[in-house]
C-alpha positions in Angstrom: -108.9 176.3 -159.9 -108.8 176.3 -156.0 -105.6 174.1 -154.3 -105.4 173.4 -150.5 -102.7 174.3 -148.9 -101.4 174.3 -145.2 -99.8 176.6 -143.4 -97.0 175.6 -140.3 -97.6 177.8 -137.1 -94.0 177.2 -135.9 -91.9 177.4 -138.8 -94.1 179.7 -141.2 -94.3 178.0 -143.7 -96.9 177.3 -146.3 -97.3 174.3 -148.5 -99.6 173.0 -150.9 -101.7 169.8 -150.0 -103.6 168.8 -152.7 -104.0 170.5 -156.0 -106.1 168.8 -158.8 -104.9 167.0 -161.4 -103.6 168.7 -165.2 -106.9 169.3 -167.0 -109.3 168.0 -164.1 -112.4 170.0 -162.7 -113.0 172.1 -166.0 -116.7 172.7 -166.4 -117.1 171.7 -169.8 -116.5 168.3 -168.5 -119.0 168.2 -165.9 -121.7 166.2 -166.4 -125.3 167.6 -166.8 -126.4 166.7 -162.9 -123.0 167.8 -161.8 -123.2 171.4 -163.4 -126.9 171.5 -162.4 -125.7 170.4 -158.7 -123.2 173.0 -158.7 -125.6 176.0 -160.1 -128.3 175.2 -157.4 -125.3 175.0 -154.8 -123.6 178.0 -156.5 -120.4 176.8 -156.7 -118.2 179.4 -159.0 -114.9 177.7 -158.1 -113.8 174.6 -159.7 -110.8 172.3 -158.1 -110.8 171.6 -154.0 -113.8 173.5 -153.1 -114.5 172.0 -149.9 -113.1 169.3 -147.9 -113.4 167.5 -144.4 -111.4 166.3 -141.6 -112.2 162.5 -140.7 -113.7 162.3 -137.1 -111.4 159.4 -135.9 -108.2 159.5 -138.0 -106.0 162.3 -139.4 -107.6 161.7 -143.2 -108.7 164.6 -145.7 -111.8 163.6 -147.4 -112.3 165.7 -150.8 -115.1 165.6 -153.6 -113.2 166.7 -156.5 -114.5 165.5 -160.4 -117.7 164.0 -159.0 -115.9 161.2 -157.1 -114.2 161.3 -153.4 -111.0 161.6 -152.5 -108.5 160.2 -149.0 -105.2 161.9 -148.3 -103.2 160.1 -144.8 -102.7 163.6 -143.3 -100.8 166.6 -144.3 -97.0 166.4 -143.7 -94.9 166.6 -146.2 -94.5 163.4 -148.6 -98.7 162.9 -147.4 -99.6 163.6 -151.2 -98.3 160.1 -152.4 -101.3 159.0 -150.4 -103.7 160.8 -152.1 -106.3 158.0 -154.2 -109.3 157.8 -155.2 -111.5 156.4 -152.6 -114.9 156.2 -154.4 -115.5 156.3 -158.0 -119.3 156.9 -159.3 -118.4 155.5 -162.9 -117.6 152.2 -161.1 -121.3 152.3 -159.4 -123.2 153.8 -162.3 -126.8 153.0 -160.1 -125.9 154.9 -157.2 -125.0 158.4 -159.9 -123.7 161.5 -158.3 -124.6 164.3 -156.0 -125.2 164.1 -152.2 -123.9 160.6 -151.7 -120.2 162.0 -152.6 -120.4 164.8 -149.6 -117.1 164.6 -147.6 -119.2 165.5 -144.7 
């Protein structure tokens, strides 16, 4: 499972920035359109496997569990603001795949 992390030119350090949640991103839970979107995609790697900077704010977008994700930045204490900020269960007519691109 792949995590984000960022890495501080001045002081050295590294630190993780988002990680998925306990028991999130397994592919036996992936639905059938999911693990058929990921094959034709070949996506190996389950967890943060891409992400995008917004254009006009300091925001992380990630699609992570078929739904997208916001995160205010990425100082330290920036994971509390990590939420959901789309969820396809709620919208069952729009369904899953392009539509939840970060980019």
């Amino acid at each position: 499972t792949r995590q984000l992390y960022v890495y501080d030119r001045e002081t050295g350090s590294t630190s993780l920035v988002i990680a998925p949640r306990e028991g999130s991103g397994e592919e036996k839970s992936f639905s059938k359109e999911e693990a058929l979107r990921r094959e034709r995609a070949r996506i190996m790697s389950t967890g943060v496997t891409e992400y995008s900077w917004a254009k006009n704010a300091c925001r992380l977008l990630v699609p992570m569990d078929g739904a997208l994700f916001v995160q205010d930045g990425v100082a330290e204490g920036s994971a509390d603001s990590f939420r959901r900020l789309f969820d396809p269960d709620a919208f069952p007519e729009v369904g899953t795949g392009p539509l939840l691109d970060a980019k």
